[in-house]
C-alpha angles and dihedrals in degrees: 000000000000116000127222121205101215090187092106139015095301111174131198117183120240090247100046130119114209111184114181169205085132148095139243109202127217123282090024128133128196115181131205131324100018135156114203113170125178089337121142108207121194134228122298091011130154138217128171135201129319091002112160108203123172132172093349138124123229111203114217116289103022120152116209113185126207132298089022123152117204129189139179089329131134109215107201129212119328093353114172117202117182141205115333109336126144125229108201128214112290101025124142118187119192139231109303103358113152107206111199139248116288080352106157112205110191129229 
């Protein structure tokens, strides 16, 4: 089961498939085509188009851009991950951290 906080604008997109157990916090959009898979996402959080997460966490105020793949990681506060990157199982990125476009970090 994933749970939605409906406290503030939270928005899912229409194409997105969302497998618990997880949260998506309050004032977070996640936009089309995304797989997000025992993930639990903070508040005021943002991910864009055709993003794969599964079994992360996701601290408040991360940005996650479009065509991002996301494993087993942990993105701390105000992360900000661009255009298709992977973040490989066991990454933790700390508060902050920017990681580049189509940048691969290995496991």
């Amino acid at each position: 089961m994933m749970y939605i906080e409906q406290k503030g604008k939270t928005k899912v997109g229409r194409s997105v498939t969302l497998k618990g157990p997880g949260m998506v916090g309050t004032h977070t959009k996640i936009d089309d085509h995304c797989s997000i898979i025992e993930t639990v996402i903070g508040h005021h959080c943002s991910v864009g188009k055709n993003v794969s997460m599964k079994r992360c966490h996701l601290w408040d105020s991360v940005i996650v851009e479009d065509d991002v793949t996301i494993t087993d990681s942990i993105l701390c506060h105000g992360c900000v991950i661009k255009k298709g990157a992977v973040i490989n199982k066991g990454c933790i990125i700390g508060k902050n951290c920017t990681i580049g476009e189509n940048v691969i970090l290995p496991e």
